[in-house]
KOLLUM-449121 format. One record per residue (C-alpha): residue number from 0; residue in three letters; x, y, z. Coordinates in pm, whole numbers, padded with zeros to 5 digits. Example, Ala and Ser with C-alpha at 12.3 -4.5 7.8 and 13.67 -1.06 7.14 Angstrom:
BEGIN
torvo: 0; zami: Ala; x: 01230; y: -00450; z: 00780 $
torvo: 1; zami: Ser; x: 01367; y: -00106; z: 00714 $
This chain:
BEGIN
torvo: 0; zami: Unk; x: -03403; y: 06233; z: -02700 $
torvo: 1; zami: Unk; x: -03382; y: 05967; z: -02416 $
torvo: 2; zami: Unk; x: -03691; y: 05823; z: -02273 $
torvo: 3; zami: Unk; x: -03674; y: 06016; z: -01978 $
torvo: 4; zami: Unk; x: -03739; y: 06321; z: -02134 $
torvo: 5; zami: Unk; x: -03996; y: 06178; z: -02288 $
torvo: 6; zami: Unk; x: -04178; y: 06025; z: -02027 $
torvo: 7; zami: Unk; x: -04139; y: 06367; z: -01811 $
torvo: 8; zami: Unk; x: -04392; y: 06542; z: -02107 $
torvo: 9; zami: Unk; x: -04653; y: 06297; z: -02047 $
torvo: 10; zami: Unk; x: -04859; y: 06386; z: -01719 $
torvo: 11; zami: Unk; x: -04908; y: 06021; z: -01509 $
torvo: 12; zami: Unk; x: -04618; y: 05844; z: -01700 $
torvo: 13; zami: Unk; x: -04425; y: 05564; z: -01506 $
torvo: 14; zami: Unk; x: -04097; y: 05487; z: -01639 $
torvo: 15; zami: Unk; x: -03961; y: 05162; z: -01583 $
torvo: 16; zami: Unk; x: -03605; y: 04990; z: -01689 $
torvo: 17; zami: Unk; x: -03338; y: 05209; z: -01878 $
torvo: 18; zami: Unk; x: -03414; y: 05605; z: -01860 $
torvo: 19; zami: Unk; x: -03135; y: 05676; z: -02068 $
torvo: 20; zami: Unk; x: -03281; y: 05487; z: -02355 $
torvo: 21; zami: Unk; x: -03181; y: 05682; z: -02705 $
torvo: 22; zami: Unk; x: -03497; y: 05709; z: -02883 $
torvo: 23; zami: Unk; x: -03473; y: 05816; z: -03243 $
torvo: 24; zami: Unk; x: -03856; y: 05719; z: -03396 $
torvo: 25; zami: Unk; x: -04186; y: 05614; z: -03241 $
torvo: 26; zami: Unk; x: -04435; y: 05381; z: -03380 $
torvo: 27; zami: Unk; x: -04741; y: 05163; z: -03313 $
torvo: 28; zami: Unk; x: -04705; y: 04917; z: -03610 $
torvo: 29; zami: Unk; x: -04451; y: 04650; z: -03467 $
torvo: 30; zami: Unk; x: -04340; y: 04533; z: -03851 $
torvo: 31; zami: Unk; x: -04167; y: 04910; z: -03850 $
torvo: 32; zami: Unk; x: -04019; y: 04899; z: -03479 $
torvo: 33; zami: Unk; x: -03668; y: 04881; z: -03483 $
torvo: 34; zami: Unk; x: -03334; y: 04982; z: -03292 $
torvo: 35; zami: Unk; x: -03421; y: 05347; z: -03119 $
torvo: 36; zami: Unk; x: -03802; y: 05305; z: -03191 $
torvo: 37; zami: Unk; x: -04022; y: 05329; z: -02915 $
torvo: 38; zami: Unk; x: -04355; y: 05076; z: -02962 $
torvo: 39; zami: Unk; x: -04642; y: 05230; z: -02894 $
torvo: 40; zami: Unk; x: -04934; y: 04979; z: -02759 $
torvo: 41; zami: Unk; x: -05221; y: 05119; z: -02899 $
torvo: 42; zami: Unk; x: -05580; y: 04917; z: -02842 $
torvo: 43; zami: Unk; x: -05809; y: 04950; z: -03122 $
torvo: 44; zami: Unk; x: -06098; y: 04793; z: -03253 $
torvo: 45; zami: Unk; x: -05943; y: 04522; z: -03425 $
torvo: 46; zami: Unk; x: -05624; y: 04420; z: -03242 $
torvo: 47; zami: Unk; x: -05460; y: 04525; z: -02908 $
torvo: 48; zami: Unk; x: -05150; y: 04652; z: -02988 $
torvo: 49; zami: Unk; x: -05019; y: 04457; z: -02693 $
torvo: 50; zami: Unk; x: -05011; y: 04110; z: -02861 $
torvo: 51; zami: Unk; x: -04739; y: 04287; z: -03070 $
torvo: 52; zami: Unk; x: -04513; y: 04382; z: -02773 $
torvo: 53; zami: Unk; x: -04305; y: 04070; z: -02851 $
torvo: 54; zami: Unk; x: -04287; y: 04110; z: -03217 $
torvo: 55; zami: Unk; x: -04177; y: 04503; z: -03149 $
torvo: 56; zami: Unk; x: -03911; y: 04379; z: -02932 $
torvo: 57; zami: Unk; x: -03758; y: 04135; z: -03172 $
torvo: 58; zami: Unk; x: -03765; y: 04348; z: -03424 $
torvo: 59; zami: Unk; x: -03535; y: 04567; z: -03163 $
torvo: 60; zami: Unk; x: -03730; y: 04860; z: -03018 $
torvo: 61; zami: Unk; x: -03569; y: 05005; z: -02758 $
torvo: 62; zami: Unk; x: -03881; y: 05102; z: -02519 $
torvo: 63; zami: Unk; x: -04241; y: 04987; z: -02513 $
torvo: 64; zami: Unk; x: -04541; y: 05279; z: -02402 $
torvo: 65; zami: Unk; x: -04839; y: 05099; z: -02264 $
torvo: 66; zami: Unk; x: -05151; y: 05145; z: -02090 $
torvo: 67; zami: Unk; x: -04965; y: 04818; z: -01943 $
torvo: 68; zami: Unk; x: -04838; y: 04781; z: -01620 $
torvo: 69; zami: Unk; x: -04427; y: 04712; z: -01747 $
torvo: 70; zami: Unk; x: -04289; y: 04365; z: -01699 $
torvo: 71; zami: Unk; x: -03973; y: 04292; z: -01450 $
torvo: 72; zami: Unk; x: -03672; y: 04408; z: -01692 $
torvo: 73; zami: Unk; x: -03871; y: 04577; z: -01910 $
torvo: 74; zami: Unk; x: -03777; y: 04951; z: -02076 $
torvo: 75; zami: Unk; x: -04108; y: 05079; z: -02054 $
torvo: 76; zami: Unk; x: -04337; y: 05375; z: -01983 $
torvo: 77; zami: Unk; x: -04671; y: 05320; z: -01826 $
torvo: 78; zami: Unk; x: -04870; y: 05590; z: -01954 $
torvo: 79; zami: Unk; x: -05278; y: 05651; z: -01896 $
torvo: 80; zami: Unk; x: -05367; y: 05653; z: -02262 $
torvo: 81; zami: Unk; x: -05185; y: 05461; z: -02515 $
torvo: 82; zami: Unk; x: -05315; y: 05672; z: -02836 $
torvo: 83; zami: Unk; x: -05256; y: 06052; z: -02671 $
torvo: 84; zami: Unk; x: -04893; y: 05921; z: -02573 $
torvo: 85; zami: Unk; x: -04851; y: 05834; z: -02940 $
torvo: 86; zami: Unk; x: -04926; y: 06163; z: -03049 $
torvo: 87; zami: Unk; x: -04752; y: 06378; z: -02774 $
torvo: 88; zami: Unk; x: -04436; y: 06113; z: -02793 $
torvo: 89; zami: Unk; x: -04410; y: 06080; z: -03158 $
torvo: 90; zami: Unk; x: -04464; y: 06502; z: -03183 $
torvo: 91; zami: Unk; x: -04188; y: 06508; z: -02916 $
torvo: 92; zami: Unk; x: -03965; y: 06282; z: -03113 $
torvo: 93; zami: Unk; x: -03986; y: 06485; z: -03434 $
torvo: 94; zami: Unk; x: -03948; y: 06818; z: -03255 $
torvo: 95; zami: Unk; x: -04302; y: 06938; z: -03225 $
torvo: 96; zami: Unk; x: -04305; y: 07016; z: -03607 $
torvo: 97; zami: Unk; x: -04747; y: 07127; z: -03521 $
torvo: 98; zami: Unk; x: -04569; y: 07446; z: -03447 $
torvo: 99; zami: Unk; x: -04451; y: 07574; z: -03780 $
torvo: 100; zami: Unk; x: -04792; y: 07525; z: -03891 $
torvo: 101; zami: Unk; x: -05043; y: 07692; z: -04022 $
torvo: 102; zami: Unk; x: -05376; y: 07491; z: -04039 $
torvo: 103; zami: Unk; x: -05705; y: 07528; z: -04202 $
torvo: 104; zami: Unk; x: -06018; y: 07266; z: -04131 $
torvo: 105; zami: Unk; x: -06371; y: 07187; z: -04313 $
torvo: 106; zami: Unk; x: -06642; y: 07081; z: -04173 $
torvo: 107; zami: Unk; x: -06965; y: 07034; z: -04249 $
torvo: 108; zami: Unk; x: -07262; y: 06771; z: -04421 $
torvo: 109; zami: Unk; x: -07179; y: 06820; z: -04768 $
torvo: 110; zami: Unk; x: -06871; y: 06998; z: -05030 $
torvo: 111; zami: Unk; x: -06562; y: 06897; z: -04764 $
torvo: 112; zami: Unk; x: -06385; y: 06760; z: -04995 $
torvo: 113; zami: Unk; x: -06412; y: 07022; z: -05309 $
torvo: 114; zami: Unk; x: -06360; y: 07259; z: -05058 $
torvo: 115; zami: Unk; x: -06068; y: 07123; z: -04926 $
torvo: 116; zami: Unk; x: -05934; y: 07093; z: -05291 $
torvo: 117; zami: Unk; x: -06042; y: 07447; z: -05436 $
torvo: 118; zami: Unk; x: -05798; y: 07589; z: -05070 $
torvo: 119; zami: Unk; x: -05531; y: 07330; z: -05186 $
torvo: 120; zami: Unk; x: -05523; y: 07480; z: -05540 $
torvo: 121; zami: Unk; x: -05543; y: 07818; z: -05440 $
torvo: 122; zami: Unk; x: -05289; y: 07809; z: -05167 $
torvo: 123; zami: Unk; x: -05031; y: 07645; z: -05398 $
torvo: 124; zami: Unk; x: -05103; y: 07900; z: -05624 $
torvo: 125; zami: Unk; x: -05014; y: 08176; z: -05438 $
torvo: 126; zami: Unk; x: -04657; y: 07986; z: -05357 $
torvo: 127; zami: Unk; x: -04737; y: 07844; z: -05029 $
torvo: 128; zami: Unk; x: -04611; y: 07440; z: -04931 $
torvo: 129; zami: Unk; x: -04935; y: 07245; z: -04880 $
torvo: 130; zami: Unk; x: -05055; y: 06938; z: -04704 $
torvo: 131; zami: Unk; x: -05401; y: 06793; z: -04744 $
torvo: 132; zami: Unk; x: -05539; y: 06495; z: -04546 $
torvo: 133; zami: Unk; x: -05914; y: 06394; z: -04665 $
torvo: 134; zami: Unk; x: -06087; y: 06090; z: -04731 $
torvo: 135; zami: Unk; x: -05991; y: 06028; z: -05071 $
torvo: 136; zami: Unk; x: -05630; y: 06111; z: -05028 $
torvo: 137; zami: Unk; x: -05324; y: 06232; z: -04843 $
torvo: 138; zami: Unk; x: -05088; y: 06474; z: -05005 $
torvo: 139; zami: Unk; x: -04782; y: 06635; z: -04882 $
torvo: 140; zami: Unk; x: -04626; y: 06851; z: -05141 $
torvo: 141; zami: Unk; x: -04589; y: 06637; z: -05412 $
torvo: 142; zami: Unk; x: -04599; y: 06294; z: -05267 $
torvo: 143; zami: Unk; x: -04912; y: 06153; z: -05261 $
torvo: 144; zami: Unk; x: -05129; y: 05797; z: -05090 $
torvo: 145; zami: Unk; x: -05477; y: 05672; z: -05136 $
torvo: 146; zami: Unk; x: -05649; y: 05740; z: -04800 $
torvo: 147; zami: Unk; x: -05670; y: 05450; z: -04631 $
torvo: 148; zami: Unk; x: -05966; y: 05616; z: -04306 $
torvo: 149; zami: Unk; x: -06085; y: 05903; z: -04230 $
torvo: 150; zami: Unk; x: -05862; y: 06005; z: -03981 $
torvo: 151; zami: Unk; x: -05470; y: 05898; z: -03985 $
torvo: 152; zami: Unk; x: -05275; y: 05823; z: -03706 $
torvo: 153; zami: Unk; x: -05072; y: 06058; z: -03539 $
């Protein structure tokens, strides 16, 4: 997918520099930007994801997405909100996998997260491939990682 195509899903996207731009992964942790990534400049509460526009470029990423206004010579795409273009671009990149699912959410005060085990269990019982994301862990099949907040990044 080049960056044109990309930037044409994303309502109010500018594209500046090279259209044709193969991109092949997106990300918004520079340390994992690399040839074909796209660098998503996400603000958060910490960090602007802007001081690491640099580091995402040496590291070889091919475009830069910011709320951002691009540089002369830049690859980049302007877009009006830095974390929904992660999600839309990244879901674009891996070829809107969302689709293919089937998805069950808990909410509530109190049980989320026994509930959200006793549907795991009992949908991998009955054959079915599951993913859980909760606040004590991720799982994915069989691969499994220590939550690390509440809600993951897209």
């Amino acid at each position: 997918m080049n960056l044109r195509e990309l930037a044409a899903r994303l309502p109010g996207a500018v594209l500046s520099g090279d259209g044709e731009a193969a991109i092949t992964a997106v990300t918004h942790d520079s340390r994992k930007a690399g040839p074909g990534a796209l660098f998503v400049a996400v603000k958060g509460l910490a960090a602007d994801g802007n001081q690491f526009v640099e580091a995402a470029r040496k590291k070889g990423a091919a475009a830069i997405a910011s709320e951002q206004p691009a540089p002369p010579g830049s690859t980049w795409l302007q877009v009006p909100d830095a974390r929904e273009a992660l999600a839309q671009l990244s879901a674009a990149v891996l070829g809107d996998p969302a689709r293919a699912l089937e998805l069950v959410g808990v909410t509530g005060t109190n049980g989320k997260t026994t509930t959200t085990y006793l549907i795991d269990a009992a949908l991998r019982a009955a054959g079915h491939q599951v993913g859980l994301l909760g606040t004590v862990l991720y799982r994915i099949g069989d691969r499994m990682a220590d939550a690390t907040r509440t809600t993951p990044e897209s």
